[in-house]
PAKOLFI-21805 format. One line per field, with one value per residue (C-alpha): residue number from 1; x, y negated, z negated. Coordinates in steps of 0.05 Angstrom, whole numbers, m for minus. Layout:
% residues N
num = c(NUM_...)
east = c(X_...)
north = c(Y_...)
up = c(Z_...)
This chain:
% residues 447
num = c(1_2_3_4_5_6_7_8_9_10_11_12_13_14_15_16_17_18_19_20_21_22_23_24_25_26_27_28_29_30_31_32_33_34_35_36_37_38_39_40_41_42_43_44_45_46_47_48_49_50_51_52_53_54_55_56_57_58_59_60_61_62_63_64_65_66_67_68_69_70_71_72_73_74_75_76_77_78_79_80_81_82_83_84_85_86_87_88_89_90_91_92_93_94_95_96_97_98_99_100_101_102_103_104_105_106_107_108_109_110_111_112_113_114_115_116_117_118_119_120_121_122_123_124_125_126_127_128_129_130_131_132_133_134_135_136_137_138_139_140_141_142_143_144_145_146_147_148_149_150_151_152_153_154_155_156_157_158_159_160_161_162_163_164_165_166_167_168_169_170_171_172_173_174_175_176_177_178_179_180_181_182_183_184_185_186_187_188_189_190_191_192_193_194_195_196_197_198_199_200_201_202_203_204_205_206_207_208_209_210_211_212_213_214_215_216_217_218_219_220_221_222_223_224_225_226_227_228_229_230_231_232_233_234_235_236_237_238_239_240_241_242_243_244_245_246_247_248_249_250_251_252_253_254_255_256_257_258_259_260_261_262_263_264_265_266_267_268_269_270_271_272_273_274_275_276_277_278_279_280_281_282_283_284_285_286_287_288_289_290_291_292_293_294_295_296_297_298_299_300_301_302_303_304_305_306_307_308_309_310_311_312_313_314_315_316_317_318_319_320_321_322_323_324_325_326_327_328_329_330_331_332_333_334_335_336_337_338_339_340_341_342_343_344_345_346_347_348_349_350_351_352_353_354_355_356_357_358_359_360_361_362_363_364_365_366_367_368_369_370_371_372_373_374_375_376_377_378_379_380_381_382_383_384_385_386_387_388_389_390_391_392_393_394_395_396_397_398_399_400_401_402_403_404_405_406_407_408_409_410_411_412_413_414_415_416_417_418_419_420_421_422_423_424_425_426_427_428_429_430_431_432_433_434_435_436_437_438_439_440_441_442_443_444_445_446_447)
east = c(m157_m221_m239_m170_m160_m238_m215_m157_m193_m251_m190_m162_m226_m235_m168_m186_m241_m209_m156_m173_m167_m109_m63_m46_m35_m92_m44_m5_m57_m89_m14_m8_m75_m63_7_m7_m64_m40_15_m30_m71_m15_2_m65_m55_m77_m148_m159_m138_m180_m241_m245_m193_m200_m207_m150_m105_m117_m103_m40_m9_m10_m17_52_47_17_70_63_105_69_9_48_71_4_m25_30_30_m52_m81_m46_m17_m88_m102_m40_m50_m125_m100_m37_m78_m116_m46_m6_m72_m72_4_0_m64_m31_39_m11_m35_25_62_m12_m6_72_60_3_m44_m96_m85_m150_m178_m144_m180_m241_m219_m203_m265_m297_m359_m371_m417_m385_m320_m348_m385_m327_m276_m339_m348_m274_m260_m326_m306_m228_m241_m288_m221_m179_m166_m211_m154_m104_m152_m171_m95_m93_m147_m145_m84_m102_m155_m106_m77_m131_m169_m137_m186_m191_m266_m275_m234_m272_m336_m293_m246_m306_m346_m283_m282_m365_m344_m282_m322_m388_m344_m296_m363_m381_m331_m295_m232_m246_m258_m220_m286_m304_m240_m242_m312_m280_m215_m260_m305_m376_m388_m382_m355_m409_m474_m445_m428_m512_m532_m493_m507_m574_m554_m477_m508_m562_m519_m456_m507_m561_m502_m460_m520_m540_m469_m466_m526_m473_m430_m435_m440_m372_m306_m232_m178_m106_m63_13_56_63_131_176_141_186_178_125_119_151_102_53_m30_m28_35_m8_m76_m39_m8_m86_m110_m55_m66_m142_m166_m123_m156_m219_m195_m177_m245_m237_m174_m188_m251_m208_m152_m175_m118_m114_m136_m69_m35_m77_m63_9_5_m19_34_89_62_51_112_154_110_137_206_199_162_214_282_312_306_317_377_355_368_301_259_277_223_160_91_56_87_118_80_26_55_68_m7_m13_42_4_m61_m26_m2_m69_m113_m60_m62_m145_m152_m103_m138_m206_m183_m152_m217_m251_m202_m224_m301_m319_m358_m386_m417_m439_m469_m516_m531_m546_m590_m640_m644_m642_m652_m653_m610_m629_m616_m549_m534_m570_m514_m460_m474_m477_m412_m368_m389_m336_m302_m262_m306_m261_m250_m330_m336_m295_m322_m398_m366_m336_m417_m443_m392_m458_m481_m484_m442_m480_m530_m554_m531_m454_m470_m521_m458_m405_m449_m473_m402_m379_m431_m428_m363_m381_m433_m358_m291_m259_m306_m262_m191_m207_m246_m181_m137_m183_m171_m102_m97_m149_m156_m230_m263_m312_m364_m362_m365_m425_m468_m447_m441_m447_m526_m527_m495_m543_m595_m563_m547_m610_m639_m586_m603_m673_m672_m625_m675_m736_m689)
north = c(201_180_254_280_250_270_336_326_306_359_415_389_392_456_483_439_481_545_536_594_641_603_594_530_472_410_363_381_384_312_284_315_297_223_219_238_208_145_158_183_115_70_96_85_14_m37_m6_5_m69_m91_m60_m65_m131_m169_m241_m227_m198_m259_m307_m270_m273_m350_m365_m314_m250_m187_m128_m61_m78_m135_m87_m38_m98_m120_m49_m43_m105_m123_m54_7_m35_m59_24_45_m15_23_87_58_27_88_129_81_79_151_154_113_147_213_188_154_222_252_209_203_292_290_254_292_242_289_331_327_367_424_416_418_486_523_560_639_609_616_558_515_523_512_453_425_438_413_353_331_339_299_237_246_256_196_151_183_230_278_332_316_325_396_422_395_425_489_490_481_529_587_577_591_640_703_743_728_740_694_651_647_618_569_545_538_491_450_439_419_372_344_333_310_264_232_217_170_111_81_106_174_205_185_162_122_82_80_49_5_m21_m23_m79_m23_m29_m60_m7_m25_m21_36_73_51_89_153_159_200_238_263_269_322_355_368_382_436_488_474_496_556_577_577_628_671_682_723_693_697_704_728_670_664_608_597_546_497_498_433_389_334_269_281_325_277_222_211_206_123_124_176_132_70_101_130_59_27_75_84_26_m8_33_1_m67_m56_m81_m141_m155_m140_m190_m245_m241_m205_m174_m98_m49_m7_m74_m70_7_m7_m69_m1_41_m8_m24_43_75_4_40_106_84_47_101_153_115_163_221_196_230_300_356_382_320_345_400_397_432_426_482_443_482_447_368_396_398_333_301_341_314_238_259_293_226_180_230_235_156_149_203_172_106_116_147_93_43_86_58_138_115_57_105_157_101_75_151_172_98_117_191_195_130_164_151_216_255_233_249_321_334_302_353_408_384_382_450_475_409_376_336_269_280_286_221_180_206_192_119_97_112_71_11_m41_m28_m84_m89_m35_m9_59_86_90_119_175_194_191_227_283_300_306_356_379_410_445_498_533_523_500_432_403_396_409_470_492_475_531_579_576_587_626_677_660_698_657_716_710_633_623_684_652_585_550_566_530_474_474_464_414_375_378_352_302_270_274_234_185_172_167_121)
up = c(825_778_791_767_715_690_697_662_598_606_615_555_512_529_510_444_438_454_403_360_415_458_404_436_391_400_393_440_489_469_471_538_563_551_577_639_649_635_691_745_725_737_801_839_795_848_859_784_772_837_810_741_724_775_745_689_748_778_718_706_773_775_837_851_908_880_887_861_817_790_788_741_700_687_662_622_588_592_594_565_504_484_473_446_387_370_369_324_279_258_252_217_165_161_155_92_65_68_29_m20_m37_m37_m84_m124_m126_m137_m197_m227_m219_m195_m248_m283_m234_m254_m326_m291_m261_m332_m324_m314_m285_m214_m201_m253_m212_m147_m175_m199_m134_m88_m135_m136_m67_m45_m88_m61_12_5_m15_27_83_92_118_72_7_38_46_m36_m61_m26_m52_m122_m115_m95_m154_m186_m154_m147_m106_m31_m15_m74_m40_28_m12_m56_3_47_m4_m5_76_61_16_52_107_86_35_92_129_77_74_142_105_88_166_235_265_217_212_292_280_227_276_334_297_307_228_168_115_56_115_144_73_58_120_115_33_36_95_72_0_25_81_16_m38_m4_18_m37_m83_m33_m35_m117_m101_m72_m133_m187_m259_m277_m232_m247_m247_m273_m294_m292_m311_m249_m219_m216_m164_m156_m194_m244_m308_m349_m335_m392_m391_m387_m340_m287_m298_m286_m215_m199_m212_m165_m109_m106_m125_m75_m22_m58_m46_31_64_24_44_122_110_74_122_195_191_214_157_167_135_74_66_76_23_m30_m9_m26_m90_m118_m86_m120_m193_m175_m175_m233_m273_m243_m241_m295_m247_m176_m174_m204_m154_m171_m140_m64_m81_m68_m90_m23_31_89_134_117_117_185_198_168_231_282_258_274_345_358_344_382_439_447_435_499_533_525_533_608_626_610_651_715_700_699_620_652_709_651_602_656_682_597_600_651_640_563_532_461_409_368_431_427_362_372_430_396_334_390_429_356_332_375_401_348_308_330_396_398_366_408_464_442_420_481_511_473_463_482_421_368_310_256_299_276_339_305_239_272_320_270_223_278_294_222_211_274_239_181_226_254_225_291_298_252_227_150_178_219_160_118_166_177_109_87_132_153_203_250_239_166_156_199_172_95_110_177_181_108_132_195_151_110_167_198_147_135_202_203_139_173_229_182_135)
């Protein structure tokens, strides 16, 4: 059954993979992947429970008769709870990330950045998207700051080859941002929950690295363009509860909502409490200031619109199901012992922790970048708390998806709505951020 449900979880990586030319949704697949692992687990129970809990079986019978049904108790209660709390943890936290942003973007609040943008220069503008989105994704979700600025940018930009080079610094800087801060990536708030790192050593460690793997194809890239570029501006349609807020009242709201996020490791320090807690402490405050700010319009027709297309806060719920579904995926593999088995195998043949982060780069160019992660986590759970080994994985795999579009989710998000071929974005940009990356981690191993 260990060997099934292996399979199971290489079959689904694979249609992960694939997912450009399957048209089958990764979530779905992760979703199904852990579900039924999980119930092919629980029913050879007793001989996973024999093997690999033995004492705690034995400490929570109490001297009573073991019955299969006992068995299935205790998994449910001891084993598949402990993994379904991880993988909540990270999804409630991105959950209230994401409608931080989106009451932050409803209200304008990010509206500086279009300032920024009133420009004909090329590299100016690309300086300024790659620039925004680096400092945003590095607060907050790496995805959702993609779907906003690329976004933005189409408004902007009228012409779509000029569109490829812009949109594709912006899924650069997502990513190589979000890489940066335990908040701003998946893997690094897995790290974060999991107790692997400490967000201010692990921000130290992956500063020069993400700093030279954004910058070096963000400045080949400006190479690209010509001097000046074609955009357009129109007025900005009705997007719910904002245009009426003034400069101080949209500062205040930016203050409340990212520097809360700011104040999140300190709370998880002062109180051990789960960082999803703190995020959800932010979100209550700022969306209590958005009703306050608001109140004179929370009955206006107009605030059921929206400026972001539903299509894409679609994206955003299948990027939710899609982490829950690989963390339980992972996670029943690993109650079958099959990542004890592989550690000690990896321990006497490799031994190297740069040869791990080599083939976890390799393994995320086309796997998703977080599904790599996790994977190369779970291997190396003996680790202690802040060892390099964490930051050169979750670093590796973040790269690992800028060289193609499908190794990560901002990457997917750009060509779902940008129309990217695979072809293209490798032969302009993928062997740029090759380099960059490569550089990135050799830095990180001298450093």
């Amino acid at each position: 059954m260990t060997l099934v449900i292996v399979v199971i979880l290489v079959l689904a990586y694979i249609l992960i993979a694939t997912e450009a030319l399957t048209k089958v949704n990764k979530a779905a697949v992760a979703v199904f992947a852990g579900t039924v692992g999980w119930i092919l687990y629980i029913c050879y129970g007793t001989d996973y429970v024999m093997s690999q809990h033995l004492a705690d079986y034995t400490d929570f019978l109490a001297g009573a008769r073991t019955t299969s049904v006992v068995v299935k108790e205790y998994i449910a209660q001891n084993v598949f709870l402990k993994y379904v709390g991880r993988a909540a943890e990270i999804v409630l936290f991105l959950l209230a990330t994401m409608t931080i942003v989106e009451i932050l973007n409803n209200n304008g609040c990010f509206d500086f950045i279009t300032q920024l943008m009133k420009t004909r220069r090329s590299r100016r503008l690309l300086w300024a998207l790659s620039l925004s989105t680096f400092v945003i994704s590095a607060n907050l979700d790496n995805l959702t700051t993609t779907v906003m600025m690329l976004t933005m940018m189409r408004r902007v930009v009228p012409h779509w080859r000029s569109r490829l080079y812009y949109g594709s610094a912006i899924v650069l800087a997502a990513n190589c941002g979000g890489a940066l801060t335990v908040i701003g990536d998946p893997a690094g708030l897995f790290l974060w929950n999991m107790g692997h790192v400490t967000p201010t050593a692990y921000s130290l460690s992956m500063a020069v690295p993400c700093l030279v793997a954004w910058l070096l194809p963000t400045w080949w890239i400006g190479r690209s363009l010509p001097e000046h570029i074609d955009t357009e501006w129109v007025a900005m349609p009705y997007r719910g509860d904002d245009t009426r807020l003034n400069v101080w009242q949209r500062l205040l709201m930016l203050i409340v909502g990212i520097g809360g996020l700011w104040f999140i490791p300190t709370f998880h320090s002062i109180t051990k409490l789960s960082p999803f807690l703190g995020a959800f402490c932010v979100l209550s405050v700022l969306w209590i200031v958005n009703e306050v700010m608001n109140h004179r319009f929370m009955n206006v027709d107009e605030m059921i619109q929206r400026r972001i297309p539903r299509v894409l806060q679609y994206g955003v719920i299948q990027m939710m199901l899609y982490v829950m579904g690989i963390m339980l995926a992972v996670g029943v593999v690993q109650e079958t012992g099959a990542v004890s088995w592989l550690t000690r195998q990896i321990d006497v043949y490799l031994g190297m922790p740069w040869l791990m982060g080599v083939v976890a780069g390799g393994v995320s160019t086309f796997l998703d970048s977080f599904a790599s992660a996790v994977s190369f986590f779970t291997l190396g759970k003996q680790c202690p708390l802040n060892d390099g080994y964490w930051s050169l994985i979750a670093f590796a795999t973040a790269m690992g998806g800028n060289i193609f579009c499908i190794g990560s989710m901002s990457g997917m998000a750009l060509l779902r709505a940008g129309r990217v071929r695979l072809g293209w974005y490798f032969s302009h940009v993928g062997w740029k951020a090759l380099v960059g990356a490569a550089i990135g981690l050799v830095l990180m191993l001298i450093i």
